[in-house]
PAZAPA-4460 file (N, C-alpha, C; in steps of 0.05 Angstrom, whole numbers, plus 32768, in hexadecimal, padded with zeros to 4 digits):
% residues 84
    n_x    n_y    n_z   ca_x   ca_y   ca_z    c_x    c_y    c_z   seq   type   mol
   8105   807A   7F8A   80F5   8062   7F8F   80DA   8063   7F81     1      X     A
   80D5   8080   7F77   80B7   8080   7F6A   80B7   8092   7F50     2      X     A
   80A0   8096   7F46   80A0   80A5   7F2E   80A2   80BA   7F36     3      X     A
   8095   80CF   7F28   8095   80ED   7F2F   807D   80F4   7F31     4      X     A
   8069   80DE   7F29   8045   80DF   7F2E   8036   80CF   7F47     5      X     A
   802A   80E5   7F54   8026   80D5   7F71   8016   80C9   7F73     6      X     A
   800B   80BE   7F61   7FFA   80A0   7F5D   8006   808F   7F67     7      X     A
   8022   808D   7F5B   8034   807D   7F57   8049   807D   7F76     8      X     A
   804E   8096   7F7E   8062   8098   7F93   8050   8096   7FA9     9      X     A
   803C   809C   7FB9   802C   8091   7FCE   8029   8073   7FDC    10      X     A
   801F   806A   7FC5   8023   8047   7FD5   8042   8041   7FDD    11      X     A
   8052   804D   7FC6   8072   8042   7FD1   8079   8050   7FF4    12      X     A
   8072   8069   7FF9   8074   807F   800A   8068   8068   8021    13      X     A
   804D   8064   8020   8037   805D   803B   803D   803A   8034    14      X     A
   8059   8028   8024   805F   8015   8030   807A   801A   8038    15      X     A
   808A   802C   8033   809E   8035   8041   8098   8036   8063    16      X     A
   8081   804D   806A   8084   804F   8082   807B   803F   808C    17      X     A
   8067   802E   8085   8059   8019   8093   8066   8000   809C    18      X     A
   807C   7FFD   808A   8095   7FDE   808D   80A3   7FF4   80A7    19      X     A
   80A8   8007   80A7   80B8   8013   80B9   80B2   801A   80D6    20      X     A
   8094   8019   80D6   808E   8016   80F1   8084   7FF7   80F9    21      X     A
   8086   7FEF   80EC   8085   7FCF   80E8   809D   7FC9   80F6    22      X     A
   80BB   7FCF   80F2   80CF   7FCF   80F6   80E3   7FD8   810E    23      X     A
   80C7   7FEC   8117   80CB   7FFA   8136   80BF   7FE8   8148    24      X     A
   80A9   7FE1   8141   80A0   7FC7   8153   80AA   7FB5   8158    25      X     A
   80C1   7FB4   8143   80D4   7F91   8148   80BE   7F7A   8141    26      X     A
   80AE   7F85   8125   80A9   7F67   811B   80AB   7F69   8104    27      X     A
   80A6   7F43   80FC   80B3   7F41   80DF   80A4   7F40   80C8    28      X     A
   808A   7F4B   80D4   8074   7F46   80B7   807F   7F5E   80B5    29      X     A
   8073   7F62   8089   8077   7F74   807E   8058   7F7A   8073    30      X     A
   8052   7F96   8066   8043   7FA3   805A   8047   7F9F   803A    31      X     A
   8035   7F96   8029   8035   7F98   800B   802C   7FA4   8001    32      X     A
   802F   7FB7   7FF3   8018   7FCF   7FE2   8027   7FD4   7FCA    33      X     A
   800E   7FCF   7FBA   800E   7FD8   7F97   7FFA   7FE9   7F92    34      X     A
   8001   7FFD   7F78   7FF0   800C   7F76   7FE7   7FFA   7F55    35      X     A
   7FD0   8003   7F4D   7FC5   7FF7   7F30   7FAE   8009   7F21    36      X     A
   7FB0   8017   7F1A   7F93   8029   7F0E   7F7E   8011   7F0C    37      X     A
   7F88   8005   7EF7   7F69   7FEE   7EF5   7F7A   7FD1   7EFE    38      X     A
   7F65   7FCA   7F0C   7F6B   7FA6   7F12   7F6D   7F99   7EFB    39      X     A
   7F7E   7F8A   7EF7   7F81   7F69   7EDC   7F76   7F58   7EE9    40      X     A
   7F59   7F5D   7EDC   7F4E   7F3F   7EDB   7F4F   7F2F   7EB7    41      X     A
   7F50   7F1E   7EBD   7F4E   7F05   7EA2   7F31   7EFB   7EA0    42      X     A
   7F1B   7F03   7EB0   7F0D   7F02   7EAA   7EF9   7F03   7E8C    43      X     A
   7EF3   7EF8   7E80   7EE1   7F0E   7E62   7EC3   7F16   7E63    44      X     A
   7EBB   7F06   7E7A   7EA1   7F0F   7E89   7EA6   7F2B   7E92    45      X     A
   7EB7   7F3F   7EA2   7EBE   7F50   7EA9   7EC4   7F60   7E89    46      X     A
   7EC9   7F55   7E7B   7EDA   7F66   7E68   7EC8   7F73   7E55    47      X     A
   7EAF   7F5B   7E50   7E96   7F61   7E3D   7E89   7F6F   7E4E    48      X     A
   7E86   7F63   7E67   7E73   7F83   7E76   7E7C   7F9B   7E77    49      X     A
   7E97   7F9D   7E78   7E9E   7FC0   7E73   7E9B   7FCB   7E60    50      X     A
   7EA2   7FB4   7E45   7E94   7FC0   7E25   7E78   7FC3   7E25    51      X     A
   7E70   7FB9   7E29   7E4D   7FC2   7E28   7E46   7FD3   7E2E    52      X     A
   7E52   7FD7   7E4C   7E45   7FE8   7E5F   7E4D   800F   7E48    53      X     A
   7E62   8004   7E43   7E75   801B   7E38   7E5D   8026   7E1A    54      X     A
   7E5F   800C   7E13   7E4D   8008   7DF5   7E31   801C   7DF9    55      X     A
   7E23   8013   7E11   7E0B   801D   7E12   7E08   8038   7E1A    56      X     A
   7E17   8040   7E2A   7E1D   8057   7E32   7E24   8068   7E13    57      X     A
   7E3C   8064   7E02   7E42   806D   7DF0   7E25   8071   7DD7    58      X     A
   7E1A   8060   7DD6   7DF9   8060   7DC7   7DEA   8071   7DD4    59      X     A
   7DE2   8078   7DF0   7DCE   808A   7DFD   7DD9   809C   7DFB    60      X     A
   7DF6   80A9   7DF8   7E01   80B5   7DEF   7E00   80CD   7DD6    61      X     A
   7E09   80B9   7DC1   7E09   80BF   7DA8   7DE7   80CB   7DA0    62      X     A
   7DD0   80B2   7DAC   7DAD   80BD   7DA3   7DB1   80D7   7DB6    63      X     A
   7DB4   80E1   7DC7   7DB6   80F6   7DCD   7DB9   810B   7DD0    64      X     A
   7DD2   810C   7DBB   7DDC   8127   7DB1   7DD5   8136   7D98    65      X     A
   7DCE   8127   7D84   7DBF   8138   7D71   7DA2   8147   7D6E    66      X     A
   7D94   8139   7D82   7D79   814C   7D89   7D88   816B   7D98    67      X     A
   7D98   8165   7DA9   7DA7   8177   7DB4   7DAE   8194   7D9D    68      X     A
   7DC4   8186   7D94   7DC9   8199   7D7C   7DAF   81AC   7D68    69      X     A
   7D9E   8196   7D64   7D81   819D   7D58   7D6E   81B5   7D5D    70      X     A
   7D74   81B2   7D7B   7D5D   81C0   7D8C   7D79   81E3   7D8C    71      X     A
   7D91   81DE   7D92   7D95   81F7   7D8E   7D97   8203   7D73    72      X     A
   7D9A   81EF   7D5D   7D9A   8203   7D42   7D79   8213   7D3F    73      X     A
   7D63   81FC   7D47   7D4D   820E   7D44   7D48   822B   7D57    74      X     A
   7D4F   822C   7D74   7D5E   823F   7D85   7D62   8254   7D74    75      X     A
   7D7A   8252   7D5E   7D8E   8264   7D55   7D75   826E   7D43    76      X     A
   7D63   8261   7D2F   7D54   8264   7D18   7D3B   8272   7D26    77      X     A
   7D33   8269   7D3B   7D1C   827A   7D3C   7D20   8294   7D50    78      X     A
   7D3E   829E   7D58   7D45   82B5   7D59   7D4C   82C5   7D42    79      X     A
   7D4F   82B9   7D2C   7D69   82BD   7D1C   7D7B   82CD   7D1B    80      X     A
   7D8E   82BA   7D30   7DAA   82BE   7D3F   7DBD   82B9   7D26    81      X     A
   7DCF   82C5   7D1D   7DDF   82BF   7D0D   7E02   82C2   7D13    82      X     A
   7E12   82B2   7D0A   7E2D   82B4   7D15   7E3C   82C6   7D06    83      X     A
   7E52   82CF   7D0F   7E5A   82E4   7CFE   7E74   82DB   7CE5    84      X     A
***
């Protein structure tokens, strides 16, 4: 009834038992459960905010890492550490 990834097999599992004690009670509503990693929205308001958000992050990012690198080659130079 499910995959082999229990992402996937859980929601099927906890609406299994839940229609089932649903069923002991003797009534006729049912339980609906889906699983979804990310919601579909159609939104593009939603869609540009995730790029951006993504965008800007990826820029504070990128200025960030080469002072990084910088500061340990001078590190290496004014021990002068050398690789073998």
């Amino acid at each position: 009834m499910c995959s082999s990834e229990p992402i996937n097999c859980f929601p099927v599992l906890v609406n299994i038992i839940s229609n089932a004690f649903l069923g002991l009670l003797n009534s006729t509503a049912r339980i609906r459960i889906w699983s979804e990693i990310f919601l579909r929205t159609q939104s593009p308001h939603l869609k540009h905010y995730i790029f951006y958000n993504c965008f800007d992050y990826l820029l504070v990012l990128a200025a960030g890492l080469p002072p990084l690198f910088a500061v340990s080659s001078m590190e290496d130079y004014k021990v002068k550490s050398t690789s073998c």
